[in-house]
C-alpha positions, 0 to 999 in steps of 0.5 A: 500500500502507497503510504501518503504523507499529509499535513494537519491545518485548520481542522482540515488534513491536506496531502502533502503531495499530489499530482495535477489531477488530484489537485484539481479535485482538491481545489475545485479544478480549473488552471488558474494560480487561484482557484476559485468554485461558484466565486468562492476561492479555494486555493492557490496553485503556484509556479516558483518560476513564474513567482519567485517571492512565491508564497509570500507574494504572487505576481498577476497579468493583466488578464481581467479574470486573473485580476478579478481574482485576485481582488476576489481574494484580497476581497473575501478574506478567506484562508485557503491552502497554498500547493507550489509546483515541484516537478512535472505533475508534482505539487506540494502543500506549503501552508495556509495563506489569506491575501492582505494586500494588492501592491499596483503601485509603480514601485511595487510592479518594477521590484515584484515583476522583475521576472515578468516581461516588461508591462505584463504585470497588473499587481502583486498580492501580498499574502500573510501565512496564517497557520503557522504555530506561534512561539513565544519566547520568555525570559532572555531580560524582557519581562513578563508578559505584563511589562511586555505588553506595557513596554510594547504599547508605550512604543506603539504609541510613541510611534504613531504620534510621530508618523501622525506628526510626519503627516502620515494616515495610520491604520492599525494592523496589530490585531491582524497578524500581517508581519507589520504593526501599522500601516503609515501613507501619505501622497501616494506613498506608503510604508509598513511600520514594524515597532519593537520596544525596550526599556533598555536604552540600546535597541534589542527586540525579537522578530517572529518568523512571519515578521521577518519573513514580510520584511524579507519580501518588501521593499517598503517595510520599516522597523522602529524600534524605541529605547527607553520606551517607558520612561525617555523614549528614544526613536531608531529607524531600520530599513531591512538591509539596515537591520541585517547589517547593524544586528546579529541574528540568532535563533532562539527557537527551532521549529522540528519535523519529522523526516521520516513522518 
């Protein structure tokens, strides 16, 4: 007997690996990257060649179904699960995904199109990993989950009167797990705000995978870290490439799976 591997999500056991034909009749037929049945999207299937930043974003045509789709997506809000294209007639399932933003911007386009043909891109869709398990780390001179959260909303509220003060409309992302704090815009222009708090005076933080994982993938993200946030609040901004170079990384955690499973 063919032992069949699958992975446990949202309640519901998807096999980790399928042919073409099984994964139409997983998620509802048709070819399409979004796979939609009756205007209900069901799931994603994914060619890392034709989207390198693939899962985490997806690059579309100018095709009016395959734009209506993705606004399907963006729209509707549902999870749904994520195979990409292995091999000739070989999916894999990588995890639960929703779409949490449309990049149509100009600046969006040149970096998210960069493999595409020149004015054949219509969008990029943002999407947010949604079933991945959630580590918390304690201890490591960060407090308790009290002072945690203080030291976190006393940051949070720094930060947002000083983009307020820049000029920029702030939407609050926090509650939605999107790998960003805050959502800073103004003239046409716009910037995905991480905020990381200390009381210390020198700028220590964590960053959750899909905190790093979005920062990885767009250009426009920023990170703001306030020392001394409780008491003489002291504001540091980060570009991505910034942090990589002035901070040393180490992992604290390791997320385990069996091989043999």
């Amino acid at each position: 007997m063919q032992q069949v591997r699958c992975r446990t999500s949202m309640a519901t056991i998807y096999p980790e690996f399928v042919n073409t034909k099984q994964l139409a009749e997983l998620l509802a037929g048709g070819d399409d990257y979004i796979r939609t049945k009756d205007n209900v999207v069901k799931g994603l299937a994914l060619k890392r060649a034709l989207n390198p930043d693939a899962p985490e974003v997806v690059v579309f045509g100018k095709g009016p179904r395959v734009v209506s789709r993705a606004e399907l997506f963006l729209r509707s809000g549902v999870t749904v699960p994520a195979y990409m294209k292995r091999r000739v007639d070989s999916w894999q399932y990588v995890c639960q995904y929703r779409a949490i933003d449309i990049r149509i911007d100009p600046l969006g386009l040149e970096h998210f199109g960069r493999t595409r043909q020149p004015g054949t891109v219509a969008g990029a869709l943002v999407l947010d990993r949604v079933d991945a398990e959630i580590v918390e780390i304690r201890g490591g001179g960060f407090g308790d989950s009290k002072t945690r959260k203080a030291v976190e909303e006393a940051a949070v509220q720094y930060v947002l009167r000083h983009l307020k003060t820049a000029g920029f409309d702030v939407v609050d992302c926090q509650r939605e797990n999107r790998g960003y704090d805050l959502l800073a815009s103004k003239t046409g222009s716009r910037v995905y705000v991480e905020v990381k708090g200390t009381d210390s005076s020198e700028p220590r933080f964590f960053l959750t995978r899909n905190e790093h994982r979005f920062a990885t993938k767009q250009i426009d993200w920023c990170l703001f870290v306030v020392c001394s946030a409780r008491t003489s609040p002291r504001l540091l901004q980060y570009s991505w490439k910034q942090v990589e170079s002035q901070f040393q990384m180490d992992a604290l955690a390791w997320e385990c799976t069996n091989n043999d499973a």
